[in-house]
N, C-alpha and C positions, 0 to 999 in steps of 0.2 A: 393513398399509396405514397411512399416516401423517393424522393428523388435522389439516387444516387450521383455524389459528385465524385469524378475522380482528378485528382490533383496531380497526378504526374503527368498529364498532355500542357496541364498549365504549367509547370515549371521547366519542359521540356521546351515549349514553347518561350519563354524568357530566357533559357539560358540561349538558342537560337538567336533569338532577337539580339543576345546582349552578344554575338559574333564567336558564337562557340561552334566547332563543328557536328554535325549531328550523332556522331557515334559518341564523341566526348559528353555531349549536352544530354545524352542517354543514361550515361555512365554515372553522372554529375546527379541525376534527376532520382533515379535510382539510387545512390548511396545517400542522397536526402531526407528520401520515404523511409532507409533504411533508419537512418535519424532518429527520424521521427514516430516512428512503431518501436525503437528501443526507447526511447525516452516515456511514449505513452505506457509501456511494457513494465517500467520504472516506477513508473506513480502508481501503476493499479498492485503493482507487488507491493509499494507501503503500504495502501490502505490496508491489503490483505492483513499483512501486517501487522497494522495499527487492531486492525478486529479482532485480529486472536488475544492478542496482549491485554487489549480491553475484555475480553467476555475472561481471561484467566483472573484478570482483577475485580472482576463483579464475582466471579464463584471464591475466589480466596476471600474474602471480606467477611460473608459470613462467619467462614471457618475461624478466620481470625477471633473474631466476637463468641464462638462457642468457645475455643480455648481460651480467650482470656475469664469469660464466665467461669469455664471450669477450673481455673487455677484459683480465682478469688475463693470458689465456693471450697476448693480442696484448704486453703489456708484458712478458712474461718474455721475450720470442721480441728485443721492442727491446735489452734488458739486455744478451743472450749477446753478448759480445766476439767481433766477426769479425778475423781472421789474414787 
């Protein structure tokens, strides 16, 4: 079973300590988490991101390579001397 920690009684608790009143060191504690879930919120939108960009670039590669095959083979086919 995984133990959950919650981090806003700890930092509640230090802004306390460090002579904040407790509705302010609530307030403080709170737009911290809030921080912190936009910043984590941040990084998982790049990777998303980064994934889409990456799997469009593994399916465009192929295609690339059929089209360049198919233009070599259409300009060899132009080349051959017709009689």
């Amino acid at each position: 079973m995984t133990k959950r920690i919650s981090i806003l009684p700890a930092v509640l608790w230090c802004m306390v300590a460090g002579g904040a009143a407790l509705h302010t060191a609530q307030q403080r504690a709170l737009q911290i988490l809030d921080q912190t879930v936009q910043a984590q919120a941040a990084i998982m939108a790049f990777g998303d991101a980064f994934l889409v960009v990456g799997l469009a670039y593994m399916v465009a590669m192929p295609l690339l390579i059929l089209f360049k095959t198919r233009a070599i083979a259409k300009k060899q086919v132009d080349t051959i001397p017709m009689e």
